[in-house]
C-alpha positions as CSV (number, residue, x, y, z in Angstrom):
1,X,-23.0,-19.2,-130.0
2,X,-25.0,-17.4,-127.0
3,X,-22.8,-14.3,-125.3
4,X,-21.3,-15.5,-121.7
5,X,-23.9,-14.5,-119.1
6,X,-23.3,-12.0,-116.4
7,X,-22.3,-13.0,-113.2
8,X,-25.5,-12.2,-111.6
9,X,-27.4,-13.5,-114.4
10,X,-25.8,-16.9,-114.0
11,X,-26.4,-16.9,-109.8
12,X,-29.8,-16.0,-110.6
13,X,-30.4,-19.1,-113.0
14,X,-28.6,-21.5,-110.8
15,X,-30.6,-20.3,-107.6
16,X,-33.2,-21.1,-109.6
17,X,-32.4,-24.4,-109.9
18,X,-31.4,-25.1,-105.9
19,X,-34.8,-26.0,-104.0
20,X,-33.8,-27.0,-100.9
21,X,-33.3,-31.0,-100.4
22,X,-35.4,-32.6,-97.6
23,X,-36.3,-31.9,-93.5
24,X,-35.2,-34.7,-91.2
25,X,-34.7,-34.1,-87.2
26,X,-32.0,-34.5,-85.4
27,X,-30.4,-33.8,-82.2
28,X,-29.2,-30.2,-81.9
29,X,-25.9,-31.5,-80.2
30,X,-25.2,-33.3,-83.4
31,X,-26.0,-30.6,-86.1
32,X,-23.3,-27.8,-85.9
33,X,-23.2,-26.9,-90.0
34,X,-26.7,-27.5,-90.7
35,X,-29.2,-25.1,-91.7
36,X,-32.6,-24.6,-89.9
37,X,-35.5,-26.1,-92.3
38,X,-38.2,-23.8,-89.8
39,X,-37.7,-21.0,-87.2
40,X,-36.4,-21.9,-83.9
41,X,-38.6,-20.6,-81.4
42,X,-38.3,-20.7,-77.7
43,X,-40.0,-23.7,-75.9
44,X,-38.6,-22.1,-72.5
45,X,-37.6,-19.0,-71.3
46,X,-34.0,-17.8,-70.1
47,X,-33.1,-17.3,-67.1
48,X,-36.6,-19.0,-65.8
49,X,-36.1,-16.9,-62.7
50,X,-34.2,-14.2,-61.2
51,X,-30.6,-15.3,-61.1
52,X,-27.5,-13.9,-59.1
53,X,-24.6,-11.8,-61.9
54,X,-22.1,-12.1,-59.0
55,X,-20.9,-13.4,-56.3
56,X,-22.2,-12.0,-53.1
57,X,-24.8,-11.3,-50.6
58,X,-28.7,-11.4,-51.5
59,X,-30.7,-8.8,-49.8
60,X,-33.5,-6.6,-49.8
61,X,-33.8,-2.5,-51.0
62,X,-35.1,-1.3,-47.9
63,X,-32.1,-3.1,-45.2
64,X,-29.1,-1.3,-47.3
65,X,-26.7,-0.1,-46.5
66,X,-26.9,-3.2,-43.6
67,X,-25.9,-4.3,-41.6
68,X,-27.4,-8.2,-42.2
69,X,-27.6,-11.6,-40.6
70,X,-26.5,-14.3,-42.8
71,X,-29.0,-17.1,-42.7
72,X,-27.6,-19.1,-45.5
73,X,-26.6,-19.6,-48.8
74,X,-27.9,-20.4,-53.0
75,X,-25.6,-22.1,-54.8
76,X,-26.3,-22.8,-58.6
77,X,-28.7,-26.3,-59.0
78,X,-28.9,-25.7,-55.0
79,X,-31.0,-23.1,-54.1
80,X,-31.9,-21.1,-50.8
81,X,-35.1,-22.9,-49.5
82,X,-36.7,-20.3,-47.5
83,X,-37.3,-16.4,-48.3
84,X,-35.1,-13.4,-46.5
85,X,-37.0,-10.8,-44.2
86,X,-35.6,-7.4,-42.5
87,X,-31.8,-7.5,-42.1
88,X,-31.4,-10.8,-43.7
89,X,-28.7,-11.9,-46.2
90,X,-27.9,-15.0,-48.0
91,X,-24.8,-15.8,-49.3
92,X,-24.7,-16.2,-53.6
93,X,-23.0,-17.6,-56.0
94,X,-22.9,-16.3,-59.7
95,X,-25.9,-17.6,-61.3
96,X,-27.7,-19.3,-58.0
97,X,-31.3,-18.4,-57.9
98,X,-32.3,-15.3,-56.3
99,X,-33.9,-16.0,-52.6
100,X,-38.1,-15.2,-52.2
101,X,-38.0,-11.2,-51.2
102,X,-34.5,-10.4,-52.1
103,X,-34.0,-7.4,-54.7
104,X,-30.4,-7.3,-55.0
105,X,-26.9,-8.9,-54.6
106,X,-24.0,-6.9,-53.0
107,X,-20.5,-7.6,-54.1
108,X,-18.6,-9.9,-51.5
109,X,-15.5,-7.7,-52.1
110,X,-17.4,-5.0,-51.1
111,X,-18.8,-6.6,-47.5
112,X,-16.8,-7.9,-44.4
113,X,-18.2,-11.2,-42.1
114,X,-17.8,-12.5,-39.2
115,X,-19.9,-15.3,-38.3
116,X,-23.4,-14.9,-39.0
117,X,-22.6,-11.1,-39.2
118,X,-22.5,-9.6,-42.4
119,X,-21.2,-5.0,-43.2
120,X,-20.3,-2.9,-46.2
121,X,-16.7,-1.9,-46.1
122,X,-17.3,-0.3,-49.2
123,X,-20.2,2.3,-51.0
124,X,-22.6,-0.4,-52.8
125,X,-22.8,0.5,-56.7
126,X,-26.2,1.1,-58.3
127,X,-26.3,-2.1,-59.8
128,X,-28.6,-4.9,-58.7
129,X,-26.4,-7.4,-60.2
130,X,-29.6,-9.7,-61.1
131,X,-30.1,-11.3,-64.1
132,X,-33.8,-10.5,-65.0
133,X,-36.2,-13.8,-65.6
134,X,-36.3,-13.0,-69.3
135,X,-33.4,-11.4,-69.6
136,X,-31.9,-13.8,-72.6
137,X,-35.7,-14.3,-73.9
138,X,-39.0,-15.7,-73.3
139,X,-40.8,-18.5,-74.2
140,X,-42.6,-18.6,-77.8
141,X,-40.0,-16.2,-78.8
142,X,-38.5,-16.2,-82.1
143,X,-34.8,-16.7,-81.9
144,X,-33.4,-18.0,-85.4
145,X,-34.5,-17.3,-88.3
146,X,-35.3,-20.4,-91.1
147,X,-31.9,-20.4,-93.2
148,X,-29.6,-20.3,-90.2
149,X,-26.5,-22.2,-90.1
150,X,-26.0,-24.1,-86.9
151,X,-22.4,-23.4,-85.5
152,X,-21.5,-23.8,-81.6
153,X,-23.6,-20.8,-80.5
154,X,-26.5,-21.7,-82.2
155,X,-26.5,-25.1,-80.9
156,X,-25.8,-24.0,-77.7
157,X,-29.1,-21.6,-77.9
158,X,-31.3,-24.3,-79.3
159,X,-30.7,-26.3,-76.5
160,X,-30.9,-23.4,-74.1
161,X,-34.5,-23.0,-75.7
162,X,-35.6,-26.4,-75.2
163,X,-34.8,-28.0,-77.9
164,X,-33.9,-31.9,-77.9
165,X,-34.2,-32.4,-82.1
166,X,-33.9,-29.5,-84.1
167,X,-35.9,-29.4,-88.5
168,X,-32.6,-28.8,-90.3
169,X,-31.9,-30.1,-94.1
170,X,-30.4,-33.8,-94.5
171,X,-27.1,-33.9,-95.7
172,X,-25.8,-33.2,-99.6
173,X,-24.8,-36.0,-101.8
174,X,-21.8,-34.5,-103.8
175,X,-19.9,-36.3,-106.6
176,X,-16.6,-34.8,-107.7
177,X,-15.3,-35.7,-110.8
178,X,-11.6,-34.5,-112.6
179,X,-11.3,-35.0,-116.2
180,X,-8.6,-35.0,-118.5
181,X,-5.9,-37.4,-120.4
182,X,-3.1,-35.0,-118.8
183,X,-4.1,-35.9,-114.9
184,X,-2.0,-38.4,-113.0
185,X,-3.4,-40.2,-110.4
186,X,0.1,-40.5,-108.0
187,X,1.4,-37.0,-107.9
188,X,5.0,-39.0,-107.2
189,X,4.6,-40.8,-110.5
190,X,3.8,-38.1,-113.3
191,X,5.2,-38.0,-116.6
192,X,6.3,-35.0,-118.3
193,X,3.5,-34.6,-120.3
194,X,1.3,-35.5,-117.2
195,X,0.2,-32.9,-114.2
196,X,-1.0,-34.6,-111.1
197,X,-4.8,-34.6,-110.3
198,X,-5.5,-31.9,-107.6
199,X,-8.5,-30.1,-108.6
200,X,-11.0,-32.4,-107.0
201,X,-9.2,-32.3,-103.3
202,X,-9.1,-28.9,-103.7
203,X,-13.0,-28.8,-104.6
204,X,-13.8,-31.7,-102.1
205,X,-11.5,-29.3,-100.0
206,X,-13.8,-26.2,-100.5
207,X,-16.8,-28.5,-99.7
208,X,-15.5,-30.4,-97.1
209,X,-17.0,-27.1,-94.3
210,X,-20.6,-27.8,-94.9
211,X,-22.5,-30.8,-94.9
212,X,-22.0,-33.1,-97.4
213,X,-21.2,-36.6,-98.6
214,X,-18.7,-35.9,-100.7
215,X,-17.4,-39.0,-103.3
216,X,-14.1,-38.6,-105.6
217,X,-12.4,-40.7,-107.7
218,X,-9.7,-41.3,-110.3
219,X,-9.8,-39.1,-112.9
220,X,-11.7,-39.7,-116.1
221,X,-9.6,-39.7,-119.4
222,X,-11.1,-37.8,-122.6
223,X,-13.5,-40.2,-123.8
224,X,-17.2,-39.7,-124.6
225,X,-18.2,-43.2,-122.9
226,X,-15.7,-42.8,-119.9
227,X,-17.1,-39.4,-119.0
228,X,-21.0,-41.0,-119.8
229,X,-19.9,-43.8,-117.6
230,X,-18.6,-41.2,-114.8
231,X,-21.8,-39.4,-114.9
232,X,-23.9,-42.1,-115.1
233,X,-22.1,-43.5,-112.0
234,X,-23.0,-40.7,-110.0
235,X,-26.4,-40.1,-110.9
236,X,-27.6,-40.6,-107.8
237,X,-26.2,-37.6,-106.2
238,X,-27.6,-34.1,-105.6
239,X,-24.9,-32.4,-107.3
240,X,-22.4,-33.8,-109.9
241,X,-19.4,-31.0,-110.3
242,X,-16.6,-31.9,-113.2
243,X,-13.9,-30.1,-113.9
244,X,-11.9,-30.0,-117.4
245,X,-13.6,-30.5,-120.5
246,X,-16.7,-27.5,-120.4
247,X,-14.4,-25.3,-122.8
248,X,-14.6,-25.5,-126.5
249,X,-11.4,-27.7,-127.6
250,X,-11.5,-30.9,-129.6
251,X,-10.8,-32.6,-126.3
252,X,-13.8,-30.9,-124.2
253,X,-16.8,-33.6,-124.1
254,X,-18.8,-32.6,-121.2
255,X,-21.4,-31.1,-123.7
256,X,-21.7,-33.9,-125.4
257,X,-21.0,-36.5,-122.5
258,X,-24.1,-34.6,-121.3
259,X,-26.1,-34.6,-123.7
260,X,-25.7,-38.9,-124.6
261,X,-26.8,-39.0,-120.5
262,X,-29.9,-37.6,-120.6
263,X,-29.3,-34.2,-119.4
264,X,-31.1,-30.8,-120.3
265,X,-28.1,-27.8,-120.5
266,X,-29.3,-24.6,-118.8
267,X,-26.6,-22.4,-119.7
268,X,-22.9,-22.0,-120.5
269,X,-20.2,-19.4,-120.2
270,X,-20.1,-16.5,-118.0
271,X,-18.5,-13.1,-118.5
272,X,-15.7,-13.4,-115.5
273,X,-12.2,-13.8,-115.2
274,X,-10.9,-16.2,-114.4
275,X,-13.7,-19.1,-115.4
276,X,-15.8,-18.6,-118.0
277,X,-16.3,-21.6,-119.3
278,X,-18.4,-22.6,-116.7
279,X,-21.2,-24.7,-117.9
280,X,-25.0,-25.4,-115.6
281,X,-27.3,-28.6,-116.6
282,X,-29.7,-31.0,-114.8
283,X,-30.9,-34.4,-115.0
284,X,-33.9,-35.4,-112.9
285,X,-32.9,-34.2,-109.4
286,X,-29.5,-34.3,-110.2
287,X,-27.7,-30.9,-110.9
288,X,-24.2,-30.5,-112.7
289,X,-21.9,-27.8,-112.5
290,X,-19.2,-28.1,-115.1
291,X,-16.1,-26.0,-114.0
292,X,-13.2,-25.0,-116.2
293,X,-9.8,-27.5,-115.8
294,X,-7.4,-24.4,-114.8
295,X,-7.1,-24.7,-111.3
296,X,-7.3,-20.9,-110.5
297,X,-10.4,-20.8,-112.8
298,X,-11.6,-23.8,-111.0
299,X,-11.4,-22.2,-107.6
300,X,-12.8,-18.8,-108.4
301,X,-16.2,-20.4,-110.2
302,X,-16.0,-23.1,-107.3
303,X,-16.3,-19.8,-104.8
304,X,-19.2,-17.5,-106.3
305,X,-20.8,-20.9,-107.9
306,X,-20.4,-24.5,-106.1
307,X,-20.2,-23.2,-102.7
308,X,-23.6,-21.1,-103.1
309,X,-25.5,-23.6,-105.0
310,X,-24.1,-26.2,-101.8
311,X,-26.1,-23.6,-99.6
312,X,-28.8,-23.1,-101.4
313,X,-29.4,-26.9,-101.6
314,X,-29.0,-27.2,-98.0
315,X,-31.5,-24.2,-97.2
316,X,-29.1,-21.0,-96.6
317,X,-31.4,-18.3,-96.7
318,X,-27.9,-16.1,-97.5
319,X,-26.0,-18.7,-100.1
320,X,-23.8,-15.8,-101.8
321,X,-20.8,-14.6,-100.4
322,X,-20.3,-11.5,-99.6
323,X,-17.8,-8.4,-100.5
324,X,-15.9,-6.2,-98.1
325,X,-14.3,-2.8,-99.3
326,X,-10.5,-2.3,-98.5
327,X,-7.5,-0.2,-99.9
328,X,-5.3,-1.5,-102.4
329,X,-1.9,-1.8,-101.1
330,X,-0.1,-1.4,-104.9
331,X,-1.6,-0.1,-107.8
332,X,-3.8,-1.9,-110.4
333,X,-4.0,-1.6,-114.3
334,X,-6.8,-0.6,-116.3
335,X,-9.3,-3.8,-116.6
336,X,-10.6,-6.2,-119.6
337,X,-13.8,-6.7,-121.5
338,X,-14.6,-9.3,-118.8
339,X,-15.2,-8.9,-114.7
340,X,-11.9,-9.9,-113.7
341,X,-11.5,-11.4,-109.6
342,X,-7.5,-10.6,-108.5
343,X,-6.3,-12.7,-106.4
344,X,-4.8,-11.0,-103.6
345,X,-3.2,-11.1,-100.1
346,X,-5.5,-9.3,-97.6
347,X,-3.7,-8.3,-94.2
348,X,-6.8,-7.1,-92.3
349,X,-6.5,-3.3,-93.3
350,X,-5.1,-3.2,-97.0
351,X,-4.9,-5.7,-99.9
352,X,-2.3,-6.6,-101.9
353,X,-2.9,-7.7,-105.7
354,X,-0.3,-11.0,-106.5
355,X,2.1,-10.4,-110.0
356,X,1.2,-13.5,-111.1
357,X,-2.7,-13.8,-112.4
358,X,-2.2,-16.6,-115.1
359,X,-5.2,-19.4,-114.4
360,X,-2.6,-21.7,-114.2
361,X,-0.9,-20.5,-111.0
362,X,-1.9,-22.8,-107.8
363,X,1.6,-21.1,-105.5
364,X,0.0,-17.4,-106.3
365,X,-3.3,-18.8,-105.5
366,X,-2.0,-20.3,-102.3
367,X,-1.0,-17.2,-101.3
368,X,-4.0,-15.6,-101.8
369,X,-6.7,-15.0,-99.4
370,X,-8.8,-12.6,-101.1
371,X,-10.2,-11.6,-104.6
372,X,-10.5,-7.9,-105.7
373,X,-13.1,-7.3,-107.7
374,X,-12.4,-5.6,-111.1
375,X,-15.1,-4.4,-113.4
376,X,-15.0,-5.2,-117.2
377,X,-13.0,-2.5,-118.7
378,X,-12.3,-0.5,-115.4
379,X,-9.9,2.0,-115.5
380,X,-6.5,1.8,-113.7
381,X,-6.9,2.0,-110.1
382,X,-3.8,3.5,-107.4
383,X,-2.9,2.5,-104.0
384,X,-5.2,3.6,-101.4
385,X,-8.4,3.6,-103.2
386,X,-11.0,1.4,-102.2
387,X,-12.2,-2.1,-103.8
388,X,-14.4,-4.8,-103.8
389,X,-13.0,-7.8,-102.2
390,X,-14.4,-11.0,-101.6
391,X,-12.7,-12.8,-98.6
392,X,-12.0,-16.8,-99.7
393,X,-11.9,-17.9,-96.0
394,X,-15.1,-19.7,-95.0
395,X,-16.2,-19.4,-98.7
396,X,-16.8,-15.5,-98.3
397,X,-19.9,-16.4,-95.8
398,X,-19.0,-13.9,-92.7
């Protein structure tokens, strides 16, 4: 039997595997969590003209410090139709369209008028107060990089550029399936020797943030031709993630469920903790990621496996997530002959390693928000120093 791979290792084959699924357009209102399939360059440029930063009085250099005649007003989408001469001023609002000839806006708390008459009460600051045509950027400029995911801002800049319809990746086909004699269906109904199927909401859960059709059913009892059935059921998805049955116990098909389907293994095991029987294969287009049945093992290979390969599918040009350092809040013992991932409460400044570590333990993995990163066979660390973490909000992606 082949050694478990290294984490890396493993990321590097499955990355391997994950060329990005198909370009369609679409409106850029409607793709906040897609990924850009090609850069998103300016078609116009921002602010298109000289624009007011506050509201006040638009006038020239040379007729400070005033005082002016008023001779109208820009208000935004209703602009000053003429142009201002000597001692002329015309009343602005925050972000109207600077008037032909003026050069500046002074502040209307800082003026006093009375009729058409117009005075400082106040020393004008050094600030123009204009926004600069240009100031955001310029057409043909490039503004997001390929890769990008689309979230409010985004979107709001691509249609600030000129953008209507927007190259982004079509949506993932995701097929979730939970395997195992011991899972019931009705978590009100379950027999003693029965524990009720959760770790494909919780994986449909982890999904569920980027975009992706995501189908789960009932779970699938240990039998070779129910879990070939299963997988031949979803063959038409882009990825096929199970979860039970990739270990090495009399009851564990997926190998072999696998292999009666048609699919090539890629590899199998990886040296972490919690989750390494995690096992990688592929059939046409389709790839599967076998994750262990624990639920804590589930998550963990879910975080630094499913989720990247989801990204990478779907064109991130950064699928991994991403590790922050903080101090540990309690002291940690020495580690084990595998990379071990604590789960752990982070509180913005320090985190705090749970008692309770056993794969098994969904409240102490509700309770987590982080994992601190232990190397294989690490030696004890106190309170205070500083650690890996990996943040499991938003999948580690900051």
């Amino acid at each position: 039997m082949p050694a478990p791979l290294e984490l890396e290792d493993a990321q590097a084959r499955l990355l391997a595997l994950a060329a990005p699924v198909a370009v369609e357009r679409m409106p850029a209102s409607e793709a906040l969590g897609r990924y850009l399939a090609e850069p998103l360059v300016a078609r116009r440029t921002q602010p298109p003209a000289d624009l007011s930063a506050m509201d006040g009085f638009a006038v020239r250099d040379a007729d400070l410090p005033g005082p002016w005649r008023v001779i109208g007003e820009s208000a935004c989408g209703h602009p000053f139709g003429g142009s201002i001469g000597a001692g002329d001023a015309v009343r602005i609002a925050t972000g109207a369209l600077l008037p032909a000839g003026a050069e500046r806006v002074v502040l209307q708390e800082n003026c006093q008028r009375e009729g058409d008459r117009l005075a400082l009460t106040a020393t004008q600051d050094a600030a123009r107060h204009v926004r600069a045509v240009g100031m955001d950027f310029t057409a043909g400029r490039e503004l997001l990089p390929a890769g990008t995911r689309l979230g409010p801002a985004q979107i709001a800049l691509a249609l600030c550029a000129g953008h209507r319809l927007i190259a982004v990746r079509r949506a993932l086909r995701l097929t979730i399936v939970d395997t195992g004699d011991e899972l019931a269906s009705d978590p009100e109904n379950c027999a003693v020797h029965q524990i009720p199927a959760s770790n494909g909401a919780m994986l449909a859960g982890m999904a569920a943030a980027l975009p992706c059709r995501i189908s789960h059913g009932a779970p699938v009892p240990d039998r070779l031709d129910a879990l070939v059935a299963a997988l031949e059921g979803a063959s038409a998805a882009d990825v096929i993630v199970t979860s039970g049955g990739a270990s090495v116990g009399d009851h564990d098909l997926l190998r072999p469920a696998l292999e009666q389907w048609g699919a090539e293994l890629d590899f199998w095991r990886v040296a972490i903790k919690p989750g390494k029987p995690l096992l990688v294969a592929r059939k046409g287009t389709a790839l599967v990621l076998g994750l262990p049945g624990n639920p804590v093992s589930s998550h963990v290979t879910a975080y630094f496996f499913m989720l990247p390969l989801l990204r990478a599918l779907l064109g991130s040009a950064k699928p991994w997530p991403r590790p922050i350092t903080a101090k540990l809040a309690a002291d940690l013992p020495p580690g084990g002959e595998r990379r071990e991932f604590v789960r752990a409460a982070w509180n913005g400044t320090e985190v705090d390693p749970l008692r309770n570590q056993d794969s098994g333990a969904l409240a102490a993995l509700a309770a987590s928000n982080a994992l601190i990163e232990r190397p294989a066979r690490s030696p004890g660390a106190t309170a205070g120093t500083l650690v890996p973490v990996y943040l499991l909000e938003n999948g580690g992606i900051a």
